[in-house]
C-alpha positions in Angstrom: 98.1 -4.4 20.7 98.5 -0.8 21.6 102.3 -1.6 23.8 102.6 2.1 25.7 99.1 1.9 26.6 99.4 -1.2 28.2 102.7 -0.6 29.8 101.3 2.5 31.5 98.2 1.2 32.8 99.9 -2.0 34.2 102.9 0.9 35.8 100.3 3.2 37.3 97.9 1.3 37.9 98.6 -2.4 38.6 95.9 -3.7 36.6 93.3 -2.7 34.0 90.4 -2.9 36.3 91.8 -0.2 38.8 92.7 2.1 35.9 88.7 2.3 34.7 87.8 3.7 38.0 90.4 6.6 37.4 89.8 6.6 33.8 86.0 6.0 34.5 85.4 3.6 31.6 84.2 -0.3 31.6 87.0 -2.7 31.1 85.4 -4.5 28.3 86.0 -0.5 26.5 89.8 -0.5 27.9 90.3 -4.2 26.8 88.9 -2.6 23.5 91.6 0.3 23.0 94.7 -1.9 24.0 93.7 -4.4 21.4 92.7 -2.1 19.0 89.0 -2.6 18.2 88.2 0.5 19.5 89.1 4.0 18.6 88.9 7.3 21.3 87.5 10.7 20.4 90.0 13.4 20.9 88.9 14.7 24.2 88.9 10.7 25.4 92.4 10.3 24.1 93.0 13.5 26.3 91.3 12.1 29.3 93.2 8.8 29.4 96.5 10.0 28.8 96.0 12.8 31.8 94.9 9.7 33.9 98.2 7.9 32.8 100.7 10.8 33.4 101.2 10.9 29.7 100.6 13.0 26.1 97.7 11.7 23.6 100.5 11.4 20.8 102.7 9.1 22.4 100.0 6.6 23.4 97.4 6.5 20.4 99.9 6.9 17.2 98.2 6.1 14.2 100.1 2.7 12.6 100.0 -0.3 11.8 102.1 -1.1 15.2 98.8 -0.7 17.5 96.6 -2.6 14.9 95.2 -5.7 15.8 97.1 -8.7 14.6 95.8 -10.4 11.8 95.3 -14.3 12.4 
């Protein structure tokens, strides 16, 4: 589970669902990215992290600590 990206939504935001209006995604796709099934394109990662007051670096670090759990 991506941690920061979380964190900011549920700061800014309140919940995931009012962060796709400003983001302008489906939840199922934000669900996606926090868990870690799905990756952004650049300009996405860009996008997101404007819309969270944020850099692209500090939310989508490459690592195994935003990898999904293995169960």
């Amino acid at each position: 589970m991506n941690k920061p990206l979380w964190s900011l939504i549920v700061l800014w935001f309140g919940t995931s669902r009012t962060s796709v209006r400003e983001i302008g995604v489906n939840p199922i796709v934000v669900s996606q990215v926090v868990h870690g099934y799905r990756r952004l394109s650049a300009e996405e990662k860009t996008r997101w992290a404007a819309a969270l007051h944020s850099m692209p670096g500090a939310l989508f670090s490459v690592g195994k600590a935003y990898a999904p759990s293995a169960r």
